[in-house]
C-alpha positions as CSV (number, residue, x, y, z in Angstrom):
1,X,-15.5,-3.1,1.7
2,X,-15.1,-5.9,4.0
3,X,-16.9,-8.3,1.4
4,X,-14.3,-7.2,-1.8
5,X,-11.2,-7.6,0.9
6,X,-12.1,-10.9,1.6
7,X,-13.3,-12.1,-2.0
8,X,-9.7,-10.6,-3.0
9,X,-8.3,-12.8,-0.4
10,X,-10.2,-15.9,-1.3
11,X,-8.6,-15.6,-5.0
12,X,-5.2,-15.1,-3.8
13,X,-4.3,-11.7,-4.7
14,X,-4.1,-8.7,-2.5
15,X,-6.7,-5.6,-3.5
16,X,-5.6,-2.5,-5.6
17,X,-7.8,0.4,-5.2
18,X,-7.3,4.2,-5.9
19,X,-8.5,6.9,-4.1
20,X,-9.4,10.3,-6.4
21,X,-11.0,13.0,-4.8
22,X,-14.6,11.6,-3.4
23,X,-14.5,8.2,-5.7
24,X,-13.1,4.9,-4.9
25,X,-11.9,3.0,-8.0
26,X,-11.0,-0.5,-8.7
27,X,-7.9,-1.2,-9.8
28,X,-6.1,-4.7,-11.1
29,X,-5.4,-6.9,-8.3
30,X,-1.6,-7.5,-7.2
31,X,0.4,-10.7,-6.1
32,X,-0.1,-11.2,-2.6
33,X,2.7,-10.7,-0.3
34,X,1.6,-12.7,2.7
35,X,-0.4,-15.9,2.5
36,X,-1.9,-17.5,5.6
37,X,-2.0,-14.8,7.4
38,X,-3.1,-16.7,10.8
39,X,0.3,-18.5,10.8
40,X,2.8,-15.2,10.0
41,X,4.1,-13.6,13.1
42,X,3.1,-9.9,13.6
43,X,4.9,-6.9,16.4
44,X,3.9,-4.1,17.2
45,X,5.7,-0.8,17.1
46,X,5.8,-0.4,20.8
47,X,7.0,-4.3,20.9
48,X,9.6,-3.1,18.5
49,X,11.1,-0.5,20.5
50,X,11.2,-2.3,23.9
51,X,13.0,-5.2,22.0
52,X,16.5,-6.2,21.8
53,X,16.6,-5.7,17.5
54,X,18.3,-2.1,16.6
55,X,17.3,0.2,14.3
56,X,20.2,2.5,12.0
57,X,19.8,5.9,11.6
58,X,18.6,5.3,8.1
59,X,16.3,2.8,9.6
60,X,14.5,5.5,11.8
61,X,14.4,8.4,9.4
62,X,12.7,5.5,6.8
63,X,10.1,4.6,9.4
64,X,9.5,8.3,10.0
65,X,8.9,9.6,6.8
66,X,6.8,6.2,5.9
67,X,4.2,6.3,8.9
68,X,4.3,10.6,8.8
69,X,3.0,10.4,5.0
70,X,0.4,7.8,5.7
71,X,-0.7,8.7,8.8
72,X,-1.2,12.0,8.1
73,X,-3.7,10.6,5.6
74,X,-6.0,8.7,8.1
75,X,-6.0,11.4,10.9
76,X,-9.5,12.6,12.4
77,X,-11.4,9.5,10.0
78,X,-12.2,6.3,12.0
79,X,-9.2,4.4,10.5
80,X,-7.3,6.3,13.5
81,X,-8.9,7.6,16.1
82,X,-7.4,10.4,18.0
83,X,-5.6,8.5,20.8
84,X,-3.9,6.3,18.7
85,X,0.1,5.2,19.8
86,X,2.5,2.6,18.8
87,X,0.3,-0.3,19.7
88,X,-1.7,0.4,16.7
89,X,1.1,0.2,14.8
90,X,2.1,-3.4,13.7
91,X,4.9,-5.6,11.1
92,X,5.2,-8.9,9.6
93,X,8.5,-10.3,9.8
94,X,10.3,-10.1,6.4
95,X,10.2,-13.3,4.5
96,X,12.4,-15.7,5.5
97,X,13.8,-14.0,7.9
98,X,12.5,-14.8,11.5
99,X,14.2,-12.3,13.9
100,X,14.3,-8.8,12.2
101,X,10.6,-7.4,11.1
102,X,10.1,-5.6,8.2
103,X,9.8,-2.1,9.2
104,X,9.5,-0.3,5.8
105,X,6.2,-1.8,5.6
106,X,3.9,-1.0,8.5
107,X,0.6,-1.6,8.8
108,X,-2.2,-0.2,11.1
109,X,-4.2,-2.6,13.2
110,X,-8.1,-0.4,14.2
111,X,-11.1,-1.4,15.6
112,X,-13.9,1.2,14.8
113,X,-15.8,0.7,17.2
114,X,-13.2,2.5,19.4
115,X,-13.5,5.7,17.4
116,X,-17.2,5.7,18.5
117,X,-16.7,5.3,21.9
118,X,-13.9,7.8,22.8
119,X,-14.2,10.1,25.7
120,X,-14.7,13.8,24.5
121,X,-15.1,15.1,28.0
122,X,-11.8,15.5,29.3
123,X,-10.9,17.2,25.7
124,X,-10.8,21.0,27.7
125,X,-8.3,19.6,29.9
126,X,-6.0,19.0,26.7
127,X,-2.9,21.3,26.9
128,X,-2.2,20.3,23.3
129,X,-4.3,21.8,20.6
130,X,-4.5,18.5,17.9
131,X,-4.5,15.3,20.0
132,X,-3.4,13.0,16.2
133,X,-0.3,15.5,15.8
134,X,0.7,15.0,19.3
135,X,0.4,11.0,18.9
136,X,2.9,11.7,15.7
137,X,4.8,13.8,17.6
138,X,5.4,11.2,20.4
139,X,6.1,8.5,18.0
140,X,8.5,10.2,16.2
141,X,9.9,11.1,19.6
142,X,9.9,7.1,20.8
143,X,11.3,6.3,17.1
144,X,14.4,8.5,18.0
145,X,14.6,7.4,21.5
146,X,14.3,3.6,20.3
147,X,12.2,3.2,23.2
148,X,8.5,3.7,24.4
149,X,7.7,6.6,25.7
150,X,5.7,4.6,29.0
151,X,9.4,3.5,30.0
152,X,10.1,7.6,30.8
153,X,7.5,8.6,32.4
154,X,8.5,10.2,36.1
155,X,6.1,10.9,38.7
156,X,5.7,14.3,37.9
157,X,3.9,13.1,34.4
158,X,1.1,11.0,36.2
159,X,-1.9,11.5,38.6
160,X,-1.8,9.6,41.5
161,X,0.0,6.8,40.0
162,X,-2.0,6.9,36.8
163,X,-1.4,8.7,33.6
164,X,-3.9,11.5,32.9
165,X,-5.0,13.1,29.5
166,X,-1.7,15.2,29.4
167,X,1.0,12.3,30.5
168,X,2.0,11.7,26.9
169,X,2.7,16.0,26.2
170,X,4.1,16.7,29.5
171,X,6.8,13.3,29.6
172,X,7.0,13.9,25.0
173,X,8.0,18.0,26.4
174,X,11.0,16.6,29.2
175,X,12.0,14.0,26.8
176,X,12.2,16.6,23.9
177,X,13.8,19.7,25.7
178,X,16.7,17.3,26.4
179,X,17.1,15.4,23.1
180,X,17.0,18.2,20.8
181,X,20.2,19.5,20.6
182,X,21.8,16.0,19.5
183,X,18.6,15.6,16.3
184,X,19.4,16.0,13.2
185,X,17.7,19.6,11.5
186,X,14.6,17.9,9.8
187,X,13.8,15.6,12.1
188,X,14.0,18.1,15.2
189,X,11.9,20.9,13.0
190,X,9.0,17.9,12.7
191,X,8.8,16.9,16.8
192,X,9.4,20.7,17.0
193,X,6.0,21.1,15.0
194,X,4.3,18.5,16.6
195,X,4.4,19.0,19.8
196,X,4.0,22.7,19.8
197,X,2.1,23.0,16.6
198,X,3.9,26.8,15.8
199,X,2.6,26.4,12.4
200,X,-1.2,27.1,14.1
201,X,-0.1,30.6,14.7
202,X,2.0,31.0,11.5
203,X,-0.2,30.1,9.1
204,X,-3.4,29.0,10.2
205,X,-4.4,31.7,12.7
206,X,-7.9,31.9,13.8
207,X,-9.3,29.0,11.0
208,X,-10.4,25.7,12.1
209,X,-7.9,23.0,12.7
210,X,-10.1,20.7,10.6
211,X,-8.2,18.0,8.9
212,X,-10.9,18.1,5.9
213,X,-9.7,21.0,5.1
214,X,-7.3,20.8,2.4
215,X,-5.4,24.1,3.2
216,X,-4.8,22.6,6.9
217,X,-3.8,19.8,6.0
218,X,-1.4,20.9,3.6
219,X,0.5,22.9,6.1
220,X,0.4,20.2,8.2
221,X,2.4,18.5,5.7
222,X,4.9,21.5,4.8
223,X,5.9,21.3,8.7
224,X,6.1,17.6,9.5
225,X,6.3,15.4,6.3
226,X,8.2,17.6,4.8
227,X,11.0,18.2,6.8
228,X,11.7,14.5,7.5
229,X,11.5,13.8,3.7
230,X,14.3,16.3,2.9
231,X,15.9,14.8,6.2
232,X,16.0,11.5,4.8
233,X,16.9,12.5,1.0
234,X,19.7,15.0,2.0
235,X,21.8,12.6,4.7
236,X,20.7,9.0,3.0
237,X,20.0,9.8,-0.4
238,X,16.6,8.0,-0.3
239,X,13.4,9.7,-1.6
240,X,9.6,9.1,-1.4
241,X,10.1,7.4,-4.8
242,X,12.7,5.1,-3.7
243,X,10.3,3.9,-0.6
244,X,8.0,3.0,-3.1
245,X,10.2,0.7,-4.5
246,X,10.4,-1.4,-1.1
247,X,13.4,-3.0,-1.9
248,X,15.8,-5.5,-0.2
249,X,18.2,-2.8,0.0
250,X,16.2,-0.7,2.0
251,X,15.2,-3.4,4.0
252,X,18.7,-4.2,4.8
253,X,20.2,-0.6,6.2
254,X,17.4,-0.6,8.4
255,X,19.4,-2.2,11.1
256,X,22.6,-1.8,12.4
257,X,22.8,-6.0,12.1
258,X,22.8,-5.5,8.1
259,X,23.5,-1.9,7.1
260,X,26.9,0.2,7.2
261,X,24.9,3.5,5.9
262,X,26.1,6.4,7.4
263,X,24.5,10.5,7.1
264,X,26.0,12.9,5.2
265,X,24.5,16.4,7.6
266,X,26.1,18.1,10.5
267,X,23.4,18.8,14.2
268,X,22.0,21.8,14.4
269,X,18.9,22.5,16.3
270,X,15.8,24.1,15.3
271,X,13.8,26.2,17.7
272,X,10.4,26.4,15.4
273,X,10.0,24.9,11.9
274,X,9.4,27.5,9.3
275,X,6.6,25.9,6.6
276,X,6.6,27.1,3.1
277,X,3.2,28.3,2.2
278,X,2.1,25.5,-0.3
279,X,2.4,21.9,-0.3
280,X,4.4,20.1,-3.7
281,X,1.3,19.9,-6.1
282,X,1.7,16.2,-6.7
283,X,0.9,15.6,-2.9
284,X,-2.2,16.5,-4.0
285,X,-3.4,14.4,-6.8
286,X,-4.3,10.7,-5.4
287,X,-3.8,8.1,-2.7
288,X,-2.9,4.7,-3.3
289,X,-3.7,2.2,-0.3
290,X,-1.7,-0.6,-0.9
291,X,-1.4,-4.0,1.0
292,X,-4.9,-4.1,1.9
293,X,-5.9,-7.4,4.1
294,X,-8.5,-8.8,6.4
295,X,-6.4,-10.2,9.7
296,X,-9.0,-11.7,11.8
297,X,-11.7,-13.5,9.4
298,X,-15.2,-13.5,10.2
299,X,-14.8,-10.4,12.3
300,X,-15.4,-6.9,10.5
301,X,-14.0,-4.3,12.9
302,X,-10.2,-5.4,13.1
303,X,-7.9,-5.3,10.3
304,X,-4.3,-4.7,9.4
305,X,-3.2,-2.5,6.3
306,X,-0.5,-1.4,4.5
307,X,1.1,2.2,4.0
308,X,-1.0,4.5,2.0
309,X,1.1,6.1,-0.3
310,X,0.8,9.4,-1.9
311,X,1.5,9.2,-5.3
């Protein structure tokens, strides 16, 4: 894999693959969108949020639904191991422009040899059931917040000074029991979900929470992605489709510097999400991982890709 991203890269032209079921096929190479990679500017998520740049509405609920749907993908494989936060998520600064980065195109910086070496041991400690939905769960929290969620933590959250394996869920839980009331119905029913995973007990019972398994993972997706989809299509008229389309529109109402967009939904709050019992069939049919490039050359464990779309 590392060999045909960097032959790809050598030519110019930025690798096209789809994912079917267990196969991996090759598909015709597209224009690059970034040349000399070494010299573009990158920030991460978490950078993002503690800056001075300010996301719209629009912007958020965009960023949401993007990293939900592709993320979702990559949970439990070693793309993203299961403490992953907003540090592993990074974005190129949109062409031309120098001050604003392009957040409706993320991309997902790894090392594998990190998902090796994680520390299982503490894992009984764990008040939340699915460490990957909690790490969505917080950064659709810190998305909302427009802030990190390190910058909130209170004494109360840590251990001696230190955070411990339930800082995140205890200072995501304060953060959340206060916030709620003021989110919008879609995006509260997704934190709702993530953080205290009701759909385990409404639909999933006793079964494994196994991320290979398709029926999981499909109510995974009725209670998270879903919600912010409809979210995002109902108040902003913008659908999966249209963030296909990565347009300079889209670009533009992400923040408040460019973008007039307002919502079109009243608040209301939403105690526990309420899943349908199957996911859209075309969720279903194939991946397509898009943007796919080698960051640091001549190393094989570090790279940067973009969304991976379900199509």
């Amino acid at each position: 894999m590392c060999a045909i991203i960097e032959d790809a890269q050598n030519h110019g032209s930025r690798l096209h693959m789809l994912v079917k079921k267990d196969e991996l096929w090759p598909q015709r190479s597209l224009p690059t969108e970034y040349r000399n990679l070494e010299q573009q500017r990158t920030i991460s998520l978490n950078t993002m949020l503690g800056g001075k740049g300010t996301l719209t509405l629009a912007g958020k609920r965009i960023l949401a639904v993007i990293l939900a749907n592709a993320l979702l993908e990559l949970f439990e494989t070693p793309w993203l191991a299961k403490q992953w936060n907003t540090e592993h998520i990074c974005f190129f600064h949109h062409s031309g422009d120098q001050i604003e980065p392009c957040v409706t195109k993320p991309y997902l910086s790894t090392k594998f040899d990190e998902f090796q070496a994680e520390n299982t041991s503490q894992d009984i400690h764990r008040i939340h059931p699915i460490p990957s939905v909690l790490a969505l769960g917080v950064l659709l929290l810190e998305i909302e917040l427009g802030k990190p969620i390190e910058s909130e933590r209170h004494n109360d959250d840590l251990l001696n000074g230190q955070p411990n394996v339930n800082t995140d869920y205890t200072t995501a839980d304060r953060l959340w029991r206060g916030l709620r009331d003021d989110v919008y119905e879609g995006y509260s029913s997704a934190i709702e979900a993530c953080l205290n995973c009701n759909f385990i007990q409404h639909n999933v019972g006793a079964q494994q929470m196994d991320f290979d398994d398709w029926n999981f993972r499909q109510t995974v997706h009725e209670s998270i992605v879903k919600p912010l989809e409809k979210e995002l299509s109902d108040g902003f008229k913008i659908s999966v489709k249209d963030l296909d389309l990565m347009s300079t529109e889209l670009y533009d109402r992400c923040w408040k510097s460019r973008s007039t967009a307002s919502p079109q939904f009243p608040v209301a709050r939403v105690d526990s999400p309420n899943p349908t019992p199957a996911m859209d069939a075309k969720m279903g049919n194939k991946i397509k991982a898009t943007n796919v490039i080698k960051s640091n050359p001549g190393k094989n464990d570090h790279f940067h890709f973009g969304p991976v779309r379900l199509t």
